[in-house]
DSSP file (Angstrom, degrees, kcal/mol; ACC not computed):
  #  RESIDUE AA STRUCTURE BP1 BP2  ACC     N-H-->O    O-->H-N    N-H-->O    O-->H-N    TCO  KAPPA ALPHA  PHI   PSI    X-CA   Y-CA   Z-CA
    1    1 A X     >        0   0    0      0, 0.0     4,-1.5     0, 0.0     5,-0.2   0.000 360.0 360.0 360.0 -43.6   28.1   78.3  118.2
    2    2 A X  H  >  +     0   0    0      1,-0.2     4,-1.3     2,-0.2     0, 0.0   0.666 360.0  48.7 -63.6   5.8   30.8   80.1  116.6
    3    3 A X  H  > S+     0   0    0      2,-0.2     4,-2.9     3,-0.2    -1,-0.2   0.891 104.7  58.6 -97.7 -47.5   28.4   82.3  114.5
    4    4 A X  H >> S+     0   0    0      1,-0.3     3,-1.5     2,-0.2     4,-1.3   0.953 115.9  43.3 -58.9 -59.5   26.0   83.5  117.9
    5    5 A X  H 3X S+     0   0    0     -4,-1.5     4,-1.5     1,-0.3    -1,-0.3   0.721 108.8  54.5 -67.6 -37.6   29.6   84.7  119.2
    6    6 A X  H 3X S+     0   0    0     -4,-1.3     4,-1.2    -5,-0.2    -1,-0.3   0.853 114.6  44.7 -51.8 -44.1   30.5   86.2  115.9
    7    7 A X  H <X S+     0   0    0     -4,-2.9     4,-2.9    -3,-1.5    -2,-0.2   0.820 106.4  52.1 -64.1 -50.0   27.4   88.0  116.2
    8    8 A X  H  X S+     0   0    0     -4,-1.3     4,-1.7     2,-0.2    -1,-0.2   0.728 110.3  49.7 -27.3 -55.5   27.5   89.1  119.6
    9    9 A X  H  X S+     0   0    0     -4,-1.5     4,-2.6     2,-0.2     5,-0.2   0.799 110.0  54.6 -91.9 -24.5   31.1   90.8  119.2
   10   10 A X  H  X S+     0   0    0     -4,-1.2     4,-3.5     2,-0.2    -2,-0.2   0.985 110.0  43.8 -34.0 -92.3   29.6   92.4  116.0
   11   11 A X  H >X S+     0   0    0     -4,-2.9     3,-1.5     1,-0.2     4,-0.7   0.724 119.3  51.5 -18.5 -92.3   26.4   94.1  118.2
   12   12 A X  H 3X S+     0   0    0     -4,-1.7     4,-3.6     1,-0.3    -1,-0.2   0.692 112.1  35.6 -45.5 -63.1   29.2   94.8  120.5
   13   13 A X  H 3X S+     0   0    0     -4,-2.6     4,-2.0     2,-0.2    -1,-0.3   0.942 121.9  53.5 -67.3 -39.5   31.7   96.6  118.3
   14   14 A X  H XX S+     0   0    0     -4,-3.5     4,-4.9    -3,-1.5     3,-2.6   0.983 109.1  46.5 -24.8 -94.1   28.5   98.2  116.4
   15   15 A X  H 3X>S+     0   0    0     -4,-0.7     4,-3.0     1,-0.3     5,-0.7   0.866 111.1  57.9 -16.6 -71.6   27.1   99.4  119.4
   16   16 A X  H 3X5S+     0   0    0     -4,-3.6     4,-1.2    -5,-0.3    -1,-0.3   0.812 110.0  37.9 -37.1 -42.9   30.7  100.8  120.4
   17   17 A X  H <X5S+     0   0    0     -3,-2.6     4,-0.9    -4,-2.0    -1,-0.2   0.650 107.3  70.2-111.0  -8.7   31.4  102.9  117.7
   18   18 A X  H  X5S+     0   0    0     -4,-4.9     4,-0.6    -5,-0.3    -2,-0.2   0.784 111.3  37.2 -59.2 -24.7   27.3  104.1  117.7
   19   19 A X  H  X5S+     0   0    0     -4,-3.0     4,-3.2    -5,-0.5     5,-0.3   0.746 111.2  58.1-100.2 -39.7   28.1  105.8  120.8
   20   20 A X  H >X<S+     0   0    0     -4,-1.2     3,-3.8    -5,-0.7     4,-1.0   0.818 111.9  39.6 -34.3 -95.7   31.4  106.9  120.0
   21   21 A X  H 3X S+     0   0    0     -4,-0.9     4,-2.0     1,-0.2     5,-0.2   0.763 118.1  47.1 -40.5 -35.0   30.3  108.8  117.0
   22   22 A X  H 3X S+     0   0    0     -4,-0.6     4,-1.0    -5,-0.2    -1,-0.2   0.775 113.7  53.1 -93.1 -12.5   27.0  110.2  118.8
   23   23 A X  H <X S+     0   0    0     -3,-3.8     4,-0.9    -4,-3.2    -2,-0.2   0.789 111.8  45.3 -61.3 -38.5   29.5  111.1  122.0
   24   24 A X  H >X S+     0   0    0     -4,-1.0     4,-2.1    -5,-0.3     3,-0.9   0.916 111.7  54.8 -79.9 -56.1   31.8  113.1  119.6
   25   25 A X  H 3X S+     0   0    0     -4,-2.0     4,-1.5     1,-0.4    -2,-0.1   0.916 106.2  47.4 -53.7 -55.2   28.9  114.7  118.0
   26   26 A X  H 3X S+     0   0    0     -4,-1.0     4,-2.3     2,-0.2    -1,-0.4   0.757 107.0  53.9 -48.7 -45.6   27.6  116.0  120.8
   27   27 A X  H <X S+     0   0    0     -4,-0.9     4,-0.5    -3,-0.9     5,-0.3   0.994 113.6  48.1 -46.3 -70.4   31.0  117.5  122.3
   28   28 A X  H  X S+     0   0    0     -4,-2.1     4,-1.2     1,-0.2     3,-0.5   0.606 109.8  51.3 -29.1 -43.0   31.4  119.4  118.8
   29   29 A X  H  X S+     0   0    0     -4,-1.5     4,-2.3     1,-0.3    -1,-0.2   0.963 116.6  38.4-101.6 -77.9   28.1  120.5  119.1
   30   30 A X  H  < S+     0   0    0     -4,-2.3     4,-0.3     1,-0.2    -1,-0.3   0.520 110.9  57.3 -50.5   0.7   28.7  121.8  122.7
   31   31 A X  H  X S+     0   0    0     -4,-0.5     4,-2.0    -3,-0.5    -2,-0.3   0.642 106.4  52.8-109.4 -56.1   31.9  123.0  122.0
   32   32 A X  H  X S+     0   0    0     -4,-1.2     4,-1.2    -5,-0.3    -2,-0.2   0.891 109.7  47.1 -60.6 -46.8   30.4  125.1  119.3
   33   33 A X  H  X S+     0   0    0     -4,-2.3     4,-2.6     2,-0.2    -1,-0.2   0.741 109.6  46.4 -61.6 -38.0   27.8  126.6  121.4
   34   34 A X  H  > S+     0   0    0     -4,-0.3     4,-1.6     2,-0.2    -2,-0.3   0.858 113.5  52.9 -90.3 -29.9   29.7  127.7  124.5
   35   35 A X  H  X S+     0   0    0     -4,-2.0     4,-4.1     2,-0.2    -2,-0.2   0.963 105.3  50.1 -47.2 -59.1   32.3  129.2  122.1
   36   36 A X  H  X S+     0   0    0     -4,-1.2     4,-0.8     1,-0.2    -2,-0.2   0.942 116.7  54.7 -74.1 -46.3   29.3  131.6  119.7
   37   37 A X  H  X S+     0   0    0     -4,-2.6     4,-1.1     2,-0.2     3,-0.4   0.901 108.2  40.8 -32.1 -55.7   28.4  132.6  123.6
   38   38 A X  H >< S+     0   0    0     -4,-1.6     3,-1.2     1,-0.2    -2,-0.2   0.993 116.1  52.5 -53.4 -76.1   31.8  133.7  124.7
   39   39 A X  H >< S+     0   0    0     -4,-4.1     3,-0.9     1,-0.3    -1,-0.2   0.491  98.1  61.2 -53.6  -0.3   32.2  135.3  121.6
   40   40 A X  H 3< S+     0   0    0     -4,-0.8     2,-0.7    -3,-0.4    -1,-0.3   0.960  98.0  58.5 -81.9 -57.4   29.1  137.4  121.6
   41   41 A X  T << S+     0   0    0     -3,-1.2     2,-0.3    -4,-1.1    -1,-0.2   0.236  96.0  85.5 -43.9   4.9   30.0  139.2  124.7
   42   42 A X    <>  -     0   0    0     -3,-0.9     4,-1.8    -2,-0.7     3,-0.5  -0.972  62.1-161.0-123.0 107.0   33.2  140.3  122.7
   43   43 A X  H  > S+     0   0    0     -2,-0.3     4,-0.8    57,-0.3    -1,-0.1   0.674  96.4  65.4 -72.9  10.8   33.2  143.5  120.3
   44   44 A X  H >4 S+     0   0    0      1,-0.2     3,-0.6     2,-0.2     5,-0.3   0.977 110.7  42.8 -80.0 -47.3   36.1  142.4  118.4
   45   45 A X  H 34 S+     0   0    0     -3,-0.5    -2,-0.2     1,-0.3    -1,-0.2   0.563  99.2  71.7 -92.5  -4.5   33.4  139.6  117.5
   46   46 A X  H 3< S+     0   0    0     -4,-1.8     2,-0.3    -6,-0.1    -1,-0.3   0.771  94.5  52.3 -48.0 -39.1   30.5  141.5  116.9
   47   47 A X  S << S-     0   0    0     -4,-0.8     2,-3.2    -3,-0.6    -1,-0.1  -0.849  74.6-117.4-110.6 151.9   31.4  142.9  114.0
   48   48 A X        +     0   0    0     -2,-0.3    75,-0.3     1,-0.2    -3,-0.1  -0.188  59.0 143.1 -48.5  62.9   32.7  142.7  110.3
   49   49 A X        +     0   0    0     -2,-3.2     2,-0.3    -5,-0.3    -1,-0.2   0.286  16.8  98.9-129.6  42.5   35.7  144.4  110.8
   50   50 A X        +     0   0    0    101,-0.2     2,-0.3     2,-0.0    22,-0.1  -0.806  65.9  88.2 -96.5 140.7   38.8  143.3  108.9
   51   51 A X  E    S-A   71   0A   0     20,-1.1    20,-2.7    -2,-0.3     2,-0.7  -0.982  76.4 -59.5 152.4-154.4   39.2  145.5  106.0
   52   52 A X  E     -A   70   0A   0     97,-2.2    96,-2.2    -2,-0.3     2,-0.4  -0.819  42.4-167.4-119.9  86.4   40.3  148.6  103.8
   53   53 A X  E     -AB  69 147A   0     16,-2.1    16,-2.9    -2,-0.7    94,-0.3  -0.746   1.6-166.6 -82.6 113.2   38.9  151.7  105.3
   54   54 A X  E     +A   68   0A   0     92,-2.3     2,-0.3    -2,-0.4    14,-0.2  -0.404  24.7 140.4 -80.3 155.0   39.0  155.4  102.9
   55   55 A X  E     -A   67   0A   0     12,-1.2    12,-2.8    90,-0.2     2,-0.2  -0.908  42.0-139.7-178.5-170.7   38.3  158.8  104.5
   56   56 A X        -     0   0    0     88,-0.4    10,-0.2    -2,-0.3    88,-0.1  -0.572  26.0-167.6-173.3 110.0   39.6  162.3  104.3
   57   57 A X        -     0   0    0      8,-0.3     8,-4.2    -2,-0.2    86,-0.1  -0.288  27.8 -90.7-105.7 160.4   39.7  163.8  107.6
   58   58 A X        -     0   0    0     81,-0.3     2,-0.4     6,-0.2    -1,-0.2  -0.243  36.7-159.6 -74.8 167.8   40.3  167.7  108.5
   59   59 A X        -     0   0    0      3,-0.3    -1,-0.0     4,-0.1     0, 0.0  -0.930  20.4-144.2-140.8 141.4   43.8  169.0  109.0
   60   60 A X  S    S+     0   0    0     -2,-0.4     3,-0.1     1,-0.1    -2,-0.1   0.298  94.3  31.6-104.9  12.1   44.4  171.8  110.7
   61   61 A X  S    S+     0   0    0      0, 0.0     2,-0.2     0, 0.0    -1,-0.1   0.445 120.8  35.0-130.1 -11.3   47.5  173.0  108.3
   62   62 A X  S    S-     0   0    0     24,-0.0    -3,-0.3     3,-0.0    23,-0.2  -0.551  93.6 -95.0-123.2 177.8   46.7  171.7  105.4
   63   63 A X  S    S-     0   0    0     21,-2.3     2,-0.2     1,-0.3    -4,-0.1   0.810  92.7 -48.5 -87.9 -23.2   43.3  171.0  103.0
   64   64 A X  E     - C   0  84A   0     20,-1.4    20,-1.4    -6,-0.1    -1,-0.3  -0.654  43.8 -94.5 160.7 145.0   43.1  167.4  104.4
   65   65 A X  E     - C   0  83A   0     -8,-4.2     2,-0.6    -2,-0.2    -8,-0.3  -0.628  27.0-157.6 -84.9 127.3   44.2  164.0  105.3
   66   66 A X  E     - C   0  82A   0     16,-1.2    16,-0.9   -10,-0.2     2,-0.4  -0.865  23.5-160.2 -99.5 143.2   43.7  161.7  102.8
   67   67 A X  E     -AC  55  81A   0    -12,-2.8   -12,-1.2    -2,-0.6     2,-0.3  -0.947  20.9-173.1-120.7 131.5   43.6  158.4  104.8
   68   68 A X  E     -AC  54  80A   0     12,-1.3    12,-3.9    -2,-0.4     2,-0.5  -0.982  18.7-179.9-134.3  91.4   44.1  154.8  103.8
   69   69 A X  E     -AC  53  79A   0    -16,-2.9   -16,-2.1    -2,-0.3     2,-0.7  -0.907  12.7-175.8-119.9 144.7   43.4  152.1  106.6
   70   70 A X  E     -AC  52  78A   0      8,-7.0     8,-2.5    -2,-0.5     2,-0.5  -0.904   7.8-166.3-143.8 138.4   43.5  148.4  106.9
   71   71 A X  E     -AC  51  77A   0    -20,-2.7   -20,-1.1    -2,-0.7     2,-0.3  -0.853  10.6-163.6-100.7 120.3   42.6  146.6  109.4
   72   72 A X        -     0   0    0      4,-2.6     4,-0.1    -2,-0.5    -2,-0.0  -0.895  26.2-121.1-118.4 166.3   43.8  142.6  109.3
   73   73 A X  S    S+     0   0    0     -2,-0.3    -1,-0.1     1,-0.3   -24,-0.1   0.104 106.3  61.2 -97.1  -8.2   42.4  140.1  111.4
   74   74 A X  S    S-     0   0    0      2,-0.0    -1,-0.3     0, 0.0     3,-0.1  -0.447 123.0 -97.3-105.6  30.9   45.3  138.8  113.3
   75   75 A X  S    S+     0   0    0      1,-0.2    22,-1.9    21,-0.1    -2,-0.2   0.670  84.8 114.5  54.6  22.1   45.5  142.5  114.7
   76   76 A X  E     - D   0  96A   0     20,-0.2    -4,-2.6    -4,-0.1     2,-0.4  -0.532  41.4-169.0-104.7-175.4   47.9  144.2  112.8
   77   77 A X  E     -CD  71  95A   0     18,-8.1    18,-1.1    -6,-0.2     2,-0.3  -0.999  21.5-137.2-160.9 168.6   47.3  147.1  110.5
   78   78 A X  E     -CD  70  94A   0     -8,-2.5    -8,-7.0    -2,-0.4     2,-0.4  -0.998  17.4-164.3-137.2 146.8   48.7  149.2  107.9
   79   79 A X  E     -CD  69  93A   0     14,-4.4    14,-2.8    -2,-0.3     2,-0.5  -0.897   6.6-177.6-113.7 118.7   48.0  152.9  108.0
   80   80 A X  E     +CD  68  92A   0    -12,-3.9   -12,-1.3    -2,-0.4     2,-0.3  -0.897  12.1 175.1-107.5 117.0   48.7  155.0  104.9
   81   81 A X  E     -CD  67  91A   0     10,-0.9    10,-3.8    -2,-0.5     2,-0.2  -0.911  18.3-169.7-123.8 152.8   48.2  159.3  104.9
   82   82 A X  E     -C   66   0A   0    -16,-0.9   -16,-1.2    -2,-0.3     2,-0.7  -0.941  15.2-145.2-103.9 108.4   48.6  161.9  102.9
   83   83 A X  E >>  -C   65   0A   0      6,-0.4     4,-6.2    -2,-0.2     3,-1.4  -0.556  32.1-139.9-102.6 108.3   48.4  165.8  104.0
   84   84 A X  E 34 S+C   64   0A   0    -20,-1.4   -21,-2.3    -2,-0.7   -20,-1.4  -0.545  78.7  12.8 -62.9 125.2   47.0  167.3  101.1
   85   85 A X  T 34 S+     0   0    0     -2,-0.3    -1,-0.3     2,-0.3     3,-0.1   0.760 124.0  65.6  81.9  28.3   48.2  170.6   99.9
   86   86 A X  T <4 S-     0   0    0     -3,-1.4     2,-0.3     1,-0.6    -2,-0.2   0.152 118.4  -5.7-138.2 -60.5   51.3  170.2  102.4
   87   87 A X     <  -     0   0    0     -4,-6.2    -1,-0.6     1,-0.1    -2,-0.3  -0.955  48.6-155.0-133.9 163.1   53.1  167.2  100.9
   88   88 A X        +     0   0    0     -2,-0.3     2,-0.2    -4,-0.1    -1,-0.1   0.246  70.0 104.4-113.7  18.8   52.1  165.0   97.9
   89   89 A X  S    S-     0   0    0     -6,-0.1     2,-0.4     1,-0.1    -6,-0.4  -0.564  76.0-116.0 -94.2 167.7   54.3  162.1   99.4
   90   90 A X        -     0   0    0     -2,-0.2     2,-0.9    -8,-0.1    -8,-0.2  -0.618  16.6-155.9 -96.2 133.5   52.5  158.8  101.4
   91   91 A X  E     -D   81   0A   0    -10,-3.8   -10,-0.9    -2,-0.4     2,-0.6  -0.793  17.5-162.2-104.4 100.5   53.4  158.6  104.9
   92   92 A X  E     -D   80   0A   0     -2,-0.9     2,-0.4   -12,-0.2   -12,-0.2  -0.647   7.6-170.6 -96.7 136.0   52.9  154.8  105.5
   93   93 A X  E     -D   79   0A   0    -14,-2.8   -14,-4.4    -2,-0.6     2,-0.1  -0.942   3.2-176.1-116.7 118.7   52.5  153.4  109.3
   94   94 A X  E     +D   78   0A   0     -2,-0.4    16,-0.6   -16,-0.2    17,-0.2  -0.513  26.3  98.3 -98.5-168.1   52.5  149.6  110.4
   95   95 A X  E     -DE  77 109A   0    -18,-1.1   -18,-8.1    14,-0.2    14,-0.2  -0.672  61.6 -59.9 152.4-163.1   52.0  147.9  113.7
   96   96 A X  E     -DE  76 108A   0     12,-1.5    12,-1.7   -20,-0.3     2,-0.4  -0.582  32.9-156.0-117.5 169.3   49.6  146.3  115.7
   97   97 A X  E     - E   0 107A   0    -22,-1.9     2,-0.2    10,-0.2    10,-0.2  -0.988   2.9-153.5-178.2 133.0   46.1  147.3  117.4
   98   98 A X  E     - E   0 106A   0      8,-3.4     8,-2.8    -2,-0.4     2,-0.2  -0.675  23.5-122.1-109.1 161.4   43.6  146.0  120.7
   99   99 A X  E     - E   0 105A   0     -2,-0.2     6,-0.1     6,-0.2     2,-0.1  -0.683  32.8-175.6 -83.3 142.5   40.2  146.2  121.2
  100  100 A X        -     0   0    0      4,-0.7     3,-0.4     1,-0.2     2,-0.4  -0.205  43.2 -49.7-115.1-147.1   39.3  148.2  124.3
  101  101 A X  S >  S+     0   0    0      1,-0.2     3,-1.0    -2,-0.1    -1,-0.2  -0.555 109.5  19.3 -96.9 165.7   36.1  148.6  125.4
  102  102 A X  T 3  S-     0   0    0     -2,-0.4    -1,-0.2     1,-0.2    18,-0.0   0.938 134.8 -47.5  55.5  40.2   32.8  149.6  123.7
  103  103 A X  T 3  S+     0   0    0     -3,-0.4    17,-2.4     1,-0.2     2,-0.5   0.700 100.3 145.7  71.5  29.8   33.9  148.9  120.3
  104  104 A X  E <   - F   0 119A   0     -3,-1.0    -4,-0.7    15,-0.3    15,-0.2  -0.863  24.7-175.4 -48.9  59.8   37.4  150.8  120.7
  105  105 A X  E     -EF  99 118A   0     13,-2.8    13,-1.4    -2,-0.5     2,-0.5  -0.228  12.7-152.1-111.2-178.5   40.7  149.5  118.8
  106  106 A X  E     -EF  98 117A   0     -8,-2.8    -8,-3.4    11,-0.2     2,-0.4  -0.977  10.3-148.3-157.2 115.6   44.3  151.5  119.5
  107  107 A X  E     -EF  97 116A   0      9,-2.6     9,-2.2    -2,-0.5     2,-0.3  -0.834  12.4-163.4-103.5 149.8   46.7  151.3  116.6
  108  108 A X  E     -EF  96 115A   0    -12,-1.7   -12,-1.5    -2,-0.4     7,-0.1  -0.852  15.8-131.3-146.4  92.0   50.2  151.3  117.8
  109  109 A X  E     -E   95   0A   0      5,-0.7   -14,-0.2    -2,-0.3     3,-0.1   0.109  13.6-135.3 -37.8 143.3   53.1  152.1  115.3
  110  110 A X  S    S+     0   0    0    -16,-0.6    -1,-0.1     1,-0.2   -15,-0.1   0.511 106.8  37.4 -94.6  -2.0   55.8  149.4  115.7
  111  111 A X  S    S+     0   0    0    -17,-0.2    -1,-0.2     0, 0.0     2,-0.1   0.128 115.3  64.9-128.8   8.3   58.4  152.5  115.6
  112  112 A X        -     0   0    0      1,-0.1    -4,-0.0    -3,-0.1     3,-0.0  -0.516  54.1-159.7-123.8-163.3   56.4  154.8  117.4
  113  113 A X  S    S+     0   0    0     -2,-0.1    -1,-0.1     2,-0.0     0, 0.0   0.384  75.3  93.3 -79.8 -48.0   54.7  155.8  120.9
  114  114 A X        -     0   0    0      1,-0.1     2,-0.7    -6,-0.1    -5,-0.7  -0.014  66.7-169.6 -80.6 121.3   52.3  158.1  119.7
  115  115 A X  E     -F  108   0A   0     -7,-0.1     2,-0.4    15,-0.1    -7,-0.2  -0.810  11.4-133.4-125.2 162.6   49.1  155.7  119.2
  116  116 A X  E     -F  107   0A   0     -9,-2.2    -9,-2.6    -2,-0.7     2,-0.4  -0.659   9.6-145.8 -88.2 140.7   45.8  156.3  117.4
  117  117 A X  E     +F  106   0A   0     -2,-0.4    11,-1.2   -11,-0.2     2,-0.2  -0.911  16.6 174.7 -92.8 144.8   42.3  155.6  118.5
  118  118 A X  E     -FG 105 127A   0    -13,-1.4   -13,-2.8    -2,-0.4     2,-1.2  -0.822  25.8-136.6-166.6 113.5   39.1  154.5  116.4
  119  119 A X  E     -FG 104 126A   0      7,-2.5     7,-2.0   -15,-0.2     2,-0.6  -0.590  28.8-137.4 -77.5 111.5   35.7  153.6  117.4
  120  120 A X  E     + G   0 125A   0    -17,-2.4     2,-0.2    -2,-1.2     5,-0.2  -0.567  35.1 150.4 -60.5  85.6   34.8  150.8  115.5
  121  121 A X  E >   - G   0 124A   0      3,-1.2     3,-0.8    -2,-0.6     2,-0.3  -0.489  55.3 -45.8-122.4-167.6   31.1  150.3  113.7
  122  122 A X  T 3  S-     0   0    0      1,-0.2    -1,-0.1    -2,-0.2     3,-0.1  -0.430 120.1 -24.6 -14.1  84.0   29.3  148.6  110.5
  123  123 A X  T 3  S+     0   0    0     -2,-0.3    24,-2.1   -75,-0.3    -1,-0.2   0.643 126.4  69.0  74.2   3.0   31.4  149.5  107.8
  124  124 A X  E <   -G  121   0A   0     -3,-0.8    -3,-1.2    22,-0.2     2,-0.4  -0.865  57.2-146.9-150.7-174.7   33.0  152.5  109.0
  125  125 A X  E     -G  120   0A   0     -5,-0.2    20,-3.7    -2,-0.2     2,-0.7  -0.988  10.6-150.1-148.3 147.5   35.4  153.8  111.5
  126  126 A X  E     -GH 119 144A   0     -7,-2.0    -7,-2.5    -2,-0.4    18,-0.2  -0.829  20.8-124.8-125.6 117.7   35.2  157.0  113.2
  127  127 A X  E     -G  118   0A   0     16,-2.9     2,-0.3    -2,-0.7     8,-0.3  -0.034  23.8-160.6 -47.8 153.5   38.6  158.6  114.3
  128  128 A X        -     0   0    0    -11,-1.2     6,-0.3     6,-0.1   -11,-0.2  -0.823  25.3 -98.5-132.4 161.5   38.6  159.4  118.0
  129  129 A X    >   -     0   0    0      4,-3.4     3,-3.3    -2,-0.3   -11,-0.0  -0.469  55.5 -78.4 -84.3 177.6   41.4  162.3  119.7
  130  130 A X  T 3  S+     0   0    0      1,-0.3   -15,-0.1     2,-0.2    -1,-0.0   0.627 132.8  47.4 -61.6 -15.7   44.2  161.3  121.2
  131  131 A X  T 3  S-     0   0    0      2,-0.2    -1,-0.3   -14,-0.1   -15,-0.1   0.040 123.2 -88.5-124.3  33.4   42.7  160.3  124.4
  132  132 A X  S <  S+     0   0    0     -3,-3.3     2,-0.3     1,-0.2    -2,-0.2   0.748  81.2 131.0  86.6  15.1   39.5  158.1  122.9
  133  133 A X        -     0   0    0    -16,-0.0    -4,-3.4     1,-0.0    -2,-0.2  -0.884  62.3-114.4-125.5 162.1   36.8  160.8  122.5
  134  134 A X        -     0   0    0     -2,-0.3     2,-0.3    -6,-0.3    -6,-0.1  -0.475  41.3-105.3 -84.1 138.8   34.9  161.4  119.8
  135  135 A X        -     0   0    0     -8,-0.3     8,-0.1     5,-0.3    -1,-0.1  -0.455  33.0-141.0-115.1 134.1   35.7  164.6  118.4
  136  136 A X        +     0   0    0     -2,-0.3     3,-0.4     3,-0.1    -1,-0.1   0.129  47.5  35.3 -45.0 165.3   33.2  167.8  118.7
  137  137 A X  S >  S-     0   0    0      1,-0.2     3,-0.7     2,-0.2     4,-0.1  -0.107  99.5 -35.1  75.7-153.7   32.1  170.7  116.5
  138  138 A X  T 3  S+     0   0    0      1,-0.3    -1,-0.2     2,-0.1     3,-0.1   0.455 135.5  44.9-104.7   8.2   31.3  171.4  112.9
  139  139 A X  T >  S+     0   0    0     -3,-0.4     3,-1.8     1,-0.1     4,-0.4   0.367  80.4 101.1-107.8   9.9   33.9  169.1  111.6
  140  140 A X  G X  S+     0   0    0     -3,-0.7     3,-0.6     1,-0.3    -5,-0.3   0.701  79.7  53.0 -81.6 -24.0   33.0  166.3  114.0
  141  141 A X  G >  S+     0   0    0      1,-0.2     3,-0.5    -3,-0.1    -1,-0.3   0.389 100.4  73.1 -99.3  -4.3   30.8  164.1  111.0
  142  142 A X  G <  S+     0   0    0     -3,-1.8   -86,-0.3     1,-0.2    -1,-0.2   0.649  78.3  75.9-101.1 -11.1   34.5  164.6  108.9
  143  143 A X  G <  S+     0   0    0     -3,-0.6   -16,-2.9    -4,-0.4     2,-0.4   0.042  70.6 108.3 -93.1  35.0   36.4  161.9  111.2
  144  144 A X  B <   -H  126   0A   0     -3,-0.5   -88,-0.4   -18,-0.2   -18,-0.2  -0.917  53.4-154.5-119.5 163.7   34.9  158.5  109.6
  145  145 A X        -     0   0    0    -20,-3.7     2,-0.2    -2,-0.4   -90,-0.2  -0.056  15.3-149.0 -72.7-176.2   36.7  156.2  107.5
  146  146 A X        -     0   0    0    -22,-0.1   -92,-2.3    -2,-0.1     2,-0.3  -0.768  16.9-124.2-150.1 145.5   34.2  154.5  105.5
  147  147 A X  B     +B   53   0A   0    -24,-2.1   -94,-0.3   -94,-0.3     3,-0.1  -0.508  31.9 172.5 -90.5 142.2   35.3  150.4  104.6
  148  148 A X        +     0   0    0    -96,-2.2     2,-0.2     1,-0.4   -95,-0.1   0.361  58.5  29.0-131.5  26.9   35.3  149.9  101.2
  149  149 A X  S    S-     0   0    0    -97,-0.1   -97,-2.2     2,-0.0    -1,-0.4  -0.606  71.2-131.7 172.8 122.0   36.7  146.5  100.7
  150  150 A X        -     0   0    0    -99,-0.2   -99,-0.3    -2,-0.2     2,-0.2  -0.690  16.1-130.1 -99.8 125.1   36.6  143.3  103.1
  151  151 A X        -     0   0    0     -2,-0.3     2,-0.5   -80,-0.2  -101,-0.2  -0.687  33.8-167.9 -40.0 115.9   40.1  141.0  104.0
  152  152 A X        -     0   0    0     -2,-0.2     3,-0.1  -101,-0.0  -101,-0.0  -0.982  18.9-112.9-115.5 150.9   38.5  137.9  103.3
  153  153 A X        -     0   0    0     -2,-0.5     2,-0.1     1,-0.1     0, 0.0  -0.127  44.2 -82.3 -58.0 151.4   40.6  134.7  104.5
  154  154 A X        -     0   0    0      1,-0.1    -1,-0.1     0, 0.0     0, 0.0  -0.472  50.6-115.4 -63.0 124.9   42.2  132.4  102.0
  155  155 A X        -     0   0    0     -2,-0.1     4,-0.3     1,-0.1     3,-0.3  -0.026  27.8-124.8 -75.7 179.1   39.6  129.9  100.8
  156  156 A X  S    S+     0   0    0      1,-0.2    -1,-0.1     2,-0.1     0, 0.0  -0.374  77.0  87.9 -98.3 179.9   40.3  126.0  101.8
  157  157 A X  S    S-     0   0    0     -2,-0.1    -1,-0.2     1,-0.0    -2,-0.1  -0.125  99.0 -88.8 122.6 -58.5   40.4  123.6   99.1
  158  158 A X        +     0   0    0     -3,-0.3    -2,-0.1     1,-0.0    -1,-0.0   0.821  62.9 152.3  98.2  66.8   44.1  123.6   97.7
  159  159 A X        +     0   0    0     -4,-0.3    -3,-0.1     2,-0.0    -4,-0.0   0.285  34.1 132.3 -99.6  18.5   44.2  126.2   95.2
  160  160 A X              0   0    0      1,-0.1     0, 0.0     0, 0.0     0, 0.0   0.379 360.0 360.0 -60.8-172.7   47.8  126.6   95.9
  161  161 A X              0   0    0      0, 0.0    -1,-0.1     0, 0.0    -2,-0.0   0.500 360.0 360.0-116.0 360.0   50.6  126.8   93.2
């Protein structure tokens, strides 16, 4: 008799933690899905776009902005220019930066008002004027960044010191 009972609370605790574990799975599993939904409807998560962006854009006093931007993934950035043939010193800018709509960020100097716009694509960014549009004329193809080097997160693992 004692053994059928042994057995019984076995099945039982079996049973228990077979549905646990295939209950759990199943959340993750849903949890995981309704998440990659949300986030598709989002351009910040459409695209690759933490990284180290070059360009050199026209200047209307000078030969030409040499431009240095990086974009990190927790939404800050650092902006580094130079106005060639004006000054040979780095002007460097930090702060922080939304997404707007239609694939849109706005960097905003942590010491400044005056804030930037850039439309956001595959590996490039394209400078916008001061009030988000994309800029006209025969210089208009001279306002993209182009990314030349990807933020990637710190791998897991414990490679620490």
């Amino acid at each position: 008799m004692p053994q059928l009972k042994l057995k019984n609370v076995l099945r039982t605790v079996i049973t228990g933690c077979f549905l646990t574990f295939t209950l759990a799975t199943q959340s993750v599993v849903f949890a995981q899905e309704s998440s990659d939904s949300h986030d598709a409807h989002h351009s910040q998560q459409k695209l690759d776009w933490p990284g180290i962006y070059n360009g050199f854009t026209p200047c209307s006093d000078c030969k030409g902005v040499k431009t240095t931007l990086a974009l990190n993934a927790n939404n800050s950035y650092i902006l580094i220019t130079q106005y060639i043939g004006k000054s040979p010193r780095d002007i460097t800018e930090k702060g922080k930066f939304v997404f707007t709509n239609q694939n849109t960020i706005i960097l905003t100097p942590r010491d400044s008002e005056m804030t930037r716009h850039y439309y956001v694509d595959e590996n490039k960014l394209v400078e916008l004027d001061k009030n988000g549009v994309h800029y006209s004329g025969k210089d208009a193809d001279r306002y993209i960044l182009r990314r030349n080097d990807v933020v990637n997160p710190p791998s897991e693992g414990g490679h620490g010191h």
